[in-house]
C-alpha positions as CSV (number, residue, x, y, z in Angstrom):
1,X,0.0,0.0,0.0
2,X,3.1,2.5,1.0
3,X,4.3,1.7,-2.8
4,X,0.8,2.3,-4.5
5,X,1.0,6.0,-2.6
6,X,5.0,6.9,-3.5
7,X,3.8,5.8,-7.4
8,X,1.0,8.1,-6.9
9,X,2.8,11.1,-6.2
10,X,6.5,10.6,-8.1
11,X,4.6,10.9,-11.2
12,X,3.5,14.7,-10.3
13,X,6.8,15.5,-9.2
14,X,8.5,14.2,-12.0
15,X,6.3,16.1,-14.4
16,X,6.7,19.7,-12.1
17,X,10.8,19.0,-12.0
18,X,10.6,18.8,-15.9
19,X,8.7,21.6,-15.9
20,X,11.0,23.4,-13.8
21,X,13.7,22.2,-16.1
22,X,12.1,23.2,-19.0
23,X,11.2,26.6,-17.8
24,X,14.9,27.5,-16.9
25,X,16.3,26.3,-20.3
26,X,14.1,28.1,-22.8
27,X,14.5,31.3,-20.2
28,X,18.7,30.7,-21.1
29,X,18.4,30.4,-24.5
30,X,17.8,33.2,-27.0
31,X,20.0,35.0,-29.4
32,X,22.5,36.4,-27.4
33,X,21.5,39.7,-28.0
34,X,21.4,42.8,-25.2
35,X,17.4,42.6,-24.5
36,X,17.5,45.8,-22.4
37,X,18.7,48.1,-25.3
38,X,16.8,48.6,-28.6
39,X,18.0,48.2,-32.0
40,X,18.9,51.4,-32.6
41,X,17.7,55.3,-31.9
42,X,16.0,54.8,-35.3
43,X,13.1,52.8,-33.4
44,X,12.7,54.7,-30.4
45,X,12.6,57.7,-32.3
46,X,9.4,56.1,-34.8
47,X,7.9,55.3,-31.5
48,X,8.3,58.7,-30.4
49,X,6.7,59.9,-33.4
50,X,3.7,57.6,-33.3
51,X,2.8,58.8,-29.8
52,X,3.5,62.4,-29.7
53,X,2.6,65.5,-32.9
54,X,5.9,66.0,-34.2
55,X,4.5,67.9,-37.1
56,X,5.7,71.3,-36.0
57,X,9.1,70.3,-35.8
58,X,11.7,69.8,-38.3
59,X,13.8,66.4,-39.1
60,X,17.5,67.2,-38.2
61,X,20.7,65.7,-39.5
62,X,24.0,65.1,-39.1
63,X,25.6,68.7,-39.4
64,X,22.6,70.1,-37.4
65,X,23.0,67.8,-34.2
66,X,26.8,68.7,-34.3
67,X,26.6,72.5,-35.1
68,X,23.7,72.6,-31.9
69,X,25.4,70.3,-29.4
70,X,29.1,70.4,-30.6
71,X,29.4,66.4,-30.2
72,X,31.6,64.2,-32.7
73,X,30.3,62.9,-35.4
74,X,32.7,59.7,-34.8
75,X,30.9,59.2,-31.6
76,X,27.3,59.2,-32.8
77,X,26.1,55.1,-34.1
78,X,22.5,56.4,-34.6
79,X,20.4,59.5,-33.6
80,X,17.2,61.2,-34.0
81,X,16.8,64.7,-34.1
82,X,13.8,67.2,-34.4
83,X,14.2,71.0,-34.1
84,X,11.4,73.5,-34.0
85,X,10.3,74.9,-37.4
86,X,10.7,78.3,-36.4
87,X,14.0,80.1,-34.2
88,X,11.3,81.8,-31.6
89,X,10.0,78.2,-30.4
90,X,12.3,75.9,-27.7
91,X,11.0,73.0,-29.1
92,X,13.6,69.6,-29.4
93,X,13.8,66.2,-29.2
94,X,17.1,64.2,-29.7
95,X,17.4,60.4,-29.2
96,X,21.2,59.9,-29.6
97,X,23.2,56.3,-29.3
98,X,26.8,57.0,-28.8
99,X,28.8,54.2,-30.0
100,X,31.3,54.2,-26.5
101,X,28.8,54.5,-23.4
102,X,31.6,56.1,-21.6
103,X,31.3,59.3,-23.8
104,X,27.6,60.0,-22.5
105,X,29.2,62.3,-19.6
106,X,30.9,63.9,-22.1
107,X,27.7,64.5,-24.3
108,X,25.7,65.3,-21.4
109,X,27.2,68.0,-20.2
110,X,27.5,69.7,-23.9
111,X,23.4,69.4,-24.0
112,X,23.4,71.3,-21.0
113,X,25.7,74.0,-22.3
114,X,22.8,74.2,-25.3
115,X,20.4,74.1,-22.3
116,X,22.0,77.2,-20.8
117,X,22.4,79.3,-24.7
118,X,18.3,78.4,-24.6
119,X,17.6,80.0,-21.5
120,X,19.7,83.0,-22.2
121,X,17.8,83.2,-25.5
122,X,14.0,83.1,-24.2
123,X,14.5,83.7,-20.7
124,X,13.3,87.6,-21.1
125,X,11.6,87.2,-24.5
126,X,9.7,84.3,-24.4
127,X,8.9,82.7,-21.1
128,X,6.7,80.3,-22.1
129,X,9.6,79.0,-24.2
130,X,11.5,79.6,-21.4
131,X,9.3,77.5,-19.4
132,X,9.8,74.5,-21.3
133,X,13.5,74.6,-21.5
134,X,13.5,74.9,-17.6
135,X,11.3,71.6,-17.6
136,X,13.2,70.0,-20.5
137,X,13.5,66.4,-20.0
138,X,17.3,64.8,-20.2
139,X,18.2,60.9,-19.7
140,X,20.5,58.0,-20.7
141,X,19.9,54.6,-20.4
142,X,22.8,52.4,-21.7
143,X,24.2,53.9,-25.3
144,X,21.3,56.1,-25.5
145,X,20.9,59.5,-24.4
146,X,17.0,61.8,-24.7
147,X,17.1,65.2,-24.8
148,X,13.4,66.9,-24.9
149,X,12.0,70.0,-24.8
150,X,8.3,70.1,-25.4
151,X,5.0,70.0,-23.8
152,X,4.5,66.6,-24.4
153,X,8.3,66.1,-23.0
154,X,6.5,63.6,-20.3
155,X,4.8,61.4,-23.3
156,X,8.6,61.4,-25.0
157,X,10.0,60.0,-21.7
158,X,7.9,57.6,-21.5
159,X,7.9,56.1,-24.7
160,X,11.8,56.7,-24.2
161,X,11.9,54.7,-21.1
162,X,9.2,51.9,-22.3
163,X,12.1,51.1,-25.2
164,X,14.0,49.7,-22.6
């Protein structure tokens, strides 16, 4: 009779340990890939577009992100960049992915010598620009770094942070 019970309850077990076992290979395999970092600024920044008007704003390029925050071309594996339309409105969005991580201290602190020539610029003649520069939005995560100025910063941020 103790036999009949042990048979009983190996069989469960057996099946939940190759369950277990199961579980924890198909969770190691995969294609050796970084999972916490997207594909490239590319993506994030067509996710930023689909969530948020970007209409208003003008597609930047490779001269333009250097000329406004004096980083190295040589540097840069992929970016995004969006200026306003017109010099009298703040708003910016930048989605850069440096190709050494170690260089996003470096980049940082140029955005916030831009940040600085913005508030000198609207700071007495347009303070609702100036208002969105103060509440600009600025963040890395890995290779990437966001810069945004907008007043749909928050909605950039997230879709920023939901790449990741």
């Amino acid at each position: 009779m103790r036999q009949t019970r042990l048979r009983i309850w190996s069989f469960p077990l057996v099946l939940l340990a190759l369950a277990v076992a199961f579980g924890i290979l198909s969770g190691c395999s995969g294609s050796g890939t970084n999972a916490e970092e997207p594909a490239s600024a590319a993506e994030i920044g067509q996710a930023i577009e689909q969530a948020v008007q970007l209409d208003h704003m003008n597609k930047g390029d490779l001269d333009k992100i250097q000329k406004i925050y004096r980083i190295n071309k040589d540097d840069i594996a992929d970016f995004v960049l969006y200026t306003s339309a017109s010099n009298v409105k703040a708003d910016e969005l930048a989605v850069i992915q440096l190709k050494d991580p170690g260089r996003i201290a470096s980049v940082k602190e140029n955005i916030e010598l831009h940040i600085e020539r913005q508030k000198a610029k609207f700071k007495d003649y347009r303070p609702d620009e100036y208002y969105l520069v103060e509440r600009h939005v600025m963040k890395s995560k890995g290779s990437y770094v966001l810069f945004a100025v907008s007043d749909q910063a928050d909605q950039m941020e997230r879709v920023f942070d939901d790449a990741f």
